[in-house]
Kinemage of the C-alpha trace (Angstrom):
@kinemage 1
@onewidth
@group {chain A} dominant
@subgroup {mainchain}
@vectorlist {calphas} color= white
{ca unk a 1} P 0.000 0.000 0.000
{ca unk a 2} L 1.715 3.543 -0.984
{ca unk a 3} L 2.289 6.002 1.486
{ca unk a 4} L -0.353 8.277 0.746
{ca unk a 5} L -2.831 5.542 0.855
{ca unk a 6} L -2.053 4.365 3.817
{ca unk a 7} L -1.934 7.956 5.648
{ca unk a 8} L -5.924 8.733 4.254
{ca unk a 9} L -6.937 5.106 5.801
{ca unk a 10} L -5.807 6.254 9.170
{ca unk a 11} L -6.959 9.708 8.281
{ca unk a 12} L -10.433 8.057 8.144
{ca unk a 13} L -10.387 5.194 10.802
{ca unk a 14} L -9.351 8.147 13.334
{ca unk a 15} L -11.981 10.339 12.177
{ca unk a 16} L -14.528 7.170 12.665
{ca unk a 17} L -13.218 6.734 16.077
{ca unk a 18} L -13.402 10.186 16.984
{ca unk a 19} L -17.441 10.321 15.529
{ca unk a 20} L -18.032 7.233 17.159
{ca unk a 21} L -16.817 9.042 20.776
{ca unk a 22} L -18.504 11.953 20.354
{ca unk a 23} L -21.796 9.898 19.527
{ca unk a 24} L -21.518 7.444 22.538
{ca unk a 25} L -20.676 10.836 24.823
{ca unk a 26} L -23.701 12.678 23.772
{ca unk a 27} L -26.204 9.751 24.292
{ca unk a 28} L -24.959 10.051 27.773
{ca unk a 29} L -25.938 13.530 28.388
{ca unk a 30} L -29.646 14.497 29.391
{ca unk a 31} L -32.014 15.799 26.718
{ca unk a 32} L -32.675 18.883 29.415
{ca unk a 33} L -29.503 20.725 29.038
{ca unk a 34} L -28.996 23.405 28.224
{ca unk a 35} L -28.044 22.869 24.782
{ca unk a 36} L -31.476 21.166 24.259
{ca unk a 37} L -32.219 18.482 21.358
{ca unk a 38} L -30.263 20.068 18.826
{ca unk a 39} L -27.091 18.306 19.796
{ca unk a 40} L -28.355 15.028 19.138
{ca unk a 41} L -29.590 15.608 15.622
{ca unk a 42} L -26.088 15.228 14.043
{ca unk a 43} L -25.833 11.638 15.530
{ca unk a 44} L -29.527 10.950 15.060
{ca unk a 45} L -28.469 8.191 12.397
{ca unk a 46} L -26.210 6.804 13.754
{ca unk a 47} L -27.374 6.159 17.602
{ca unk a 48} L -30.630 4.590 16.751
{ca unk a 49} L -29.439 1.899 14.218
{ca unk a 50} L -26.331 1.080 16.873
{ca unk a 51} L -28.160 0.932 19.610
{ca unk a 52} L -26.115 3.744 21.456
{ca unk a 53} L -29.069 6.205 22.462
{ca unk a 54} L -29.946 6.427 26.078
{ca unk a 55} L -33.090 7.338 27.970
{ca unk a 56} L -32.692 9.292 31.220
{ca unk a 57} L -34.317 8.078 34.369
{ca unk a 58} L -32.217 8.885 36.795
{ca unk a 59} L -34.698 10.583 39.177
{ca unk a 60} L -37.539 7.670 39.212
{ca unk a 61} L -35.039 5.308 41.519
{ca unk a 62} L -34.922 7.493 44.436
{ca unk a 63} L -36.006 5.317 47.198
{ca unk a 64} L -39.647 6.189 47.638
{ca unk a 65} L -41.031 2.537 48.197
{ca unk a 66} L -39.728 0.105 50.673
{ca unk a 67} L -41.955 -3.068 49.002
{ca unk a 68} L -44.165 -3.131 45.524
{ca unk a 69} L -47.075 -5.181 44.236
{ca unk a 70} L -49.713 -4.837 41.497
{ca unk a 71} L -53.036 -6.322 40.777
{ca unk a 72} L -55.951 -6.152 37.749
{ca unk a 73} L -58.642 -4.898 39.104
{ca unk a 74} L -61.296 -6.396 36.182
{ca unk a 75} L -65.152 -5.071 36.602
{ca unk a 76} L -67.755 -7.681 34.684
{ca unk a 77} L -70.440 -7.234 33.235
{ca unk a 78} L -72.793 -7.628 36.604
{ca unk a 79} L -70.620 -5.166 38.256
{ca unk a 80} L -68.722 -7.231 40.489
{ca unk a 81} L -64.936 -6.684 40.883
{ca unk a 82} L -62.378 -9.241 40.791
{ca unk a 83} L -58.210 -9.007 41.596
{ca unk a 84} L -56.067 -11.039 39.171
{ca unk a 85} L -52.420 -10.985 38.952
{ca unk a 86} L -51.534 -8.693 36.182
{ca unk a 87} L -48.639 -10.429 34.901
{ca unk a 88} L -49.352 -12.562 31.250
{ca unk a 89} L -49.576 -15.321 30.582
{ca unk a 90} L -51.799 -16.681 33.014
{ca unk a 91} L -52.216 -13.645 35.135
{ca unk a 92} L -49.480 -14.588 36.629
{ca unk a 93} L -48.689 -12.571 40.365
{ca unk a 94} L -46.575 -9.326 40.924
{ca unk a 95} L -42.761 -10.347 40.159
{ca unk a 96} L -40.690 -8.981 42.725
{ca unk a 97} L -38.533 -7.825 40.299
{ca unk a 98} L -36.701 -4.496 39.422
{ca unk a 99} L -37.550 -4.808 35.626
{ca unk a 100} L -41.362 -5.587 36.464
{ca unk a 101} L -41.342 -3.251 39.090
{ca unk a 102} L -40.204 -0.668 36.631
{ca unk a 103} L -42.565 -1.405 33.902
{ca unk a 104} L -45.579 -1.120 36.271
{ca unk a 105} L -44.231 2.247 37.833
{ca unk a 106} L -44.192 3.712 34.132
{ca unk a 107} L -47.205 2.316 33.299
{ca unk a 108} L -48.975 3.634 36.637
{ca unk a 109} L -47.072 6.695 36.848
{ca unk a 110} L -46.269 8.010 33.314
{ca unk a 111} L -48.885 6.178 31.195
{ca unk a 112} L -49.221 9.566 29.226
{ca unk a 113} L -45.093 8.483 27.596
{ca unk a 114} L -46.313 4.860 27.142
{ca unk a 115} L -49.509 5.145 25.413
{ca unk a 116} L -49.004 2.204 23.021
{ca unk a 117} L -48.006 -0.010 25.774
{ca unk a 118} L -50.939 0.823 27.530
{ca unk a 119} L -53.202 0.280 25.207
{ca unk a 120} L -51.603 -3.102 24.040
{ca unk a 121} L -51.576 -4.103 27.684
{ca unk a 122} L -55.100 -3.502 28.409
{ca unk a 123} L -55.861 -5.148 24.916
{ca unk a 124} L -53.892 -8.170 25.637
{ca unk a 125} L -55.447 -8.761 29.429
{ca unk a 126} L -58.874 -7.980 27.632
{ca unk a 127} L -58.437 -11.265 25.120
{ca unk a 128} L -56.964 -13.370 28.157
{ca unk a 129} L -59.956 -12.525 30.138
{ca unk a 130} L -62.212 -13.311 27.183
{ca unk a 131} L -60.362 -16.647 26.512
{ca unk a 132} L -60.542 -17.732 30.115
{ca unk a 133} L -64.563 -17.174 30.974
{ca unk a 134} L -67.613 -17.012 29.419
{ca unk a 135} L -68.883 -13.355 29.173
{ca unk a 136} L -66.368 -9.996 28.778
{ca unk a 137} L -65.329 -7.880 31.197
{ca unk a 138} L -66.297 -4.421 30.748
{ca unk a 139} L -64.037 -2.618 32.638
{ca unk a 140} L -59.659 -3.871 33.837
{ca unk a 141} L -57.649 -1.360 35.714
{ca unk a 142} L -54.654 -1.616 37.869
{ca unk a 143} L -53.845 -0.790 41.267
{ca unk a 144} L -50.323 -0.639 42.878
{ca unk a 145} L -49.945 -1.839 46.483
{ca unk a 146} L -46.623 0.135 47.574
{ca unk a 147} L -45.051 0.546 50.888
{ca unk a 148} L -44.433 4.071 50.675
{ca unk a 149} L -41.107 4.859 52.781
{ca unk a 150} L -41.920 7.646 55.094
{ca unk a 151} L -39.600 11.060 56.222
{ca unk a 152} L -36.983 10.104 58.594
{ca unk a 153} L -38.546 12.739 61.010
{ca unk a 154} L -41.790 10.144 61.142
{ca unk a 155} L -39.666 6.813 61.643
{ca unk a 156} L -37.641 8.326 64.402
{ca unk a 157} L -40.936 8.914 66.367
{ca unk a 158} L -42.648 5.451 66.173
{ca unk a 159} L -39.957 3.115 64.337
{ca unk a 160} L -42.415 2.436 61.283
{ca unk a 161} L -40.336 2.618 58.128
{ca unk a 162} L -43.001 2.868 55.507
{ca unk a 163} L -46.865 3.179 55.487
{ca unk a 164} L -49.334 0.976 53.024
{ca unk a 165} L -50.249 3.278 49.992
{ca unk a 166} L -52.840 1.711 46.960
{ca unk a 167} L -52.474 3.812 43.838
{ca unk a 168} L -55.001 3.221 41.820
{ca unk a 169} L -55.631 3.588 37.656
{ca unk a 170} L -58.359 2.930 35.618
{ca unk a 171} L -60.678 1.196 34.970
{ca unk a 172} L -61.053 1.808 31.798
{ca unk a 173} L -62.983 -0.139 29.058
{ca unk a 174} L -61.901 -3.271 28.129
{ca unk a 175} L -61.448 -3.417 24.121
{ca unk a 176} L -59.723 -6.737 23.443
């Protein structure tokens, strides 16, 4: 290989190294900085199709529950209300787990960002239901049974480290 050959192939694996860098270091920094979006548009291409981009939740794992668990709530057709574990398929119980944990705090908490999932979700539990039993459930929503940690002012006065919370969402109709 001549000289000058060889000089504009390191020319150009350095200058893929150094775009490669600056692409992995800017999917690291939050979308709320200062510089806003606009940063990320010139590696736009290139993080999605290599898997590079980052989301940013940072904030959401601040101890605020000492224990997690989750139920359907499903509402048939007479009215009555029934608890089912909300986990597919089988309804399956509450894994104590910090993945499924996760996905039921952003469902619960930020349903608004996961629209599609909700909507599959609810679809999904909707056909189960209807697979399982004879009639349809009108109505499925979800509650989540947390122990909520409570302010270290509180604990040092009685010792109790959390109190029992039930968030609850929904119901909403059920459209398998």
């Amino acid at each position: 290989m001549k000289p000058l050959a060889r000089r504009a192939l390191r020319i150009g694996i350095c200058a893929a190294l150094v775009f490669h860098l600056a692409a992995i270091t800017i999917a690291n920094l939050p979308a709320t900085t200062a510089l806003g979006g606009s940063i990320y548009r010139p590696f736009a291409w290139y993080l999605t199709p290599t898997g590079l981009w980052q989301t940013w939740d940072m904030f959401t794992t601040i101890p605020h529950f000492l224990d997690l668990d989750g139920a359907l709530v499903v509402v048939d057709e007479s009215g009555s209300i029934t608890r089912r574990g909300p986990l597919l398929p089988g309804f399956a119980s509450f894994a104590k787990t910090v993945r499924i944990q996760g996905t039921f705090m952003r469902l619960a908490f930020s349903s608004d960002s996961y629209t599609s999932y909700t909507k599959r979700y609810r679809a999904a539990i909707c056909r189960a239901l209807l697979a399982e039993r004879r009639g349809a459930p009108t109505q499925v929503g979800f509650e989540l049974l947390a122990q909520e940690l409570r302010p270290l002012a509180d604990i040092r006065k009685d010792g109790r480290i959390s109190q029992p919370k039930t968030y609850s969402f929904g119901p909403a109709a059920c459209t398998p």
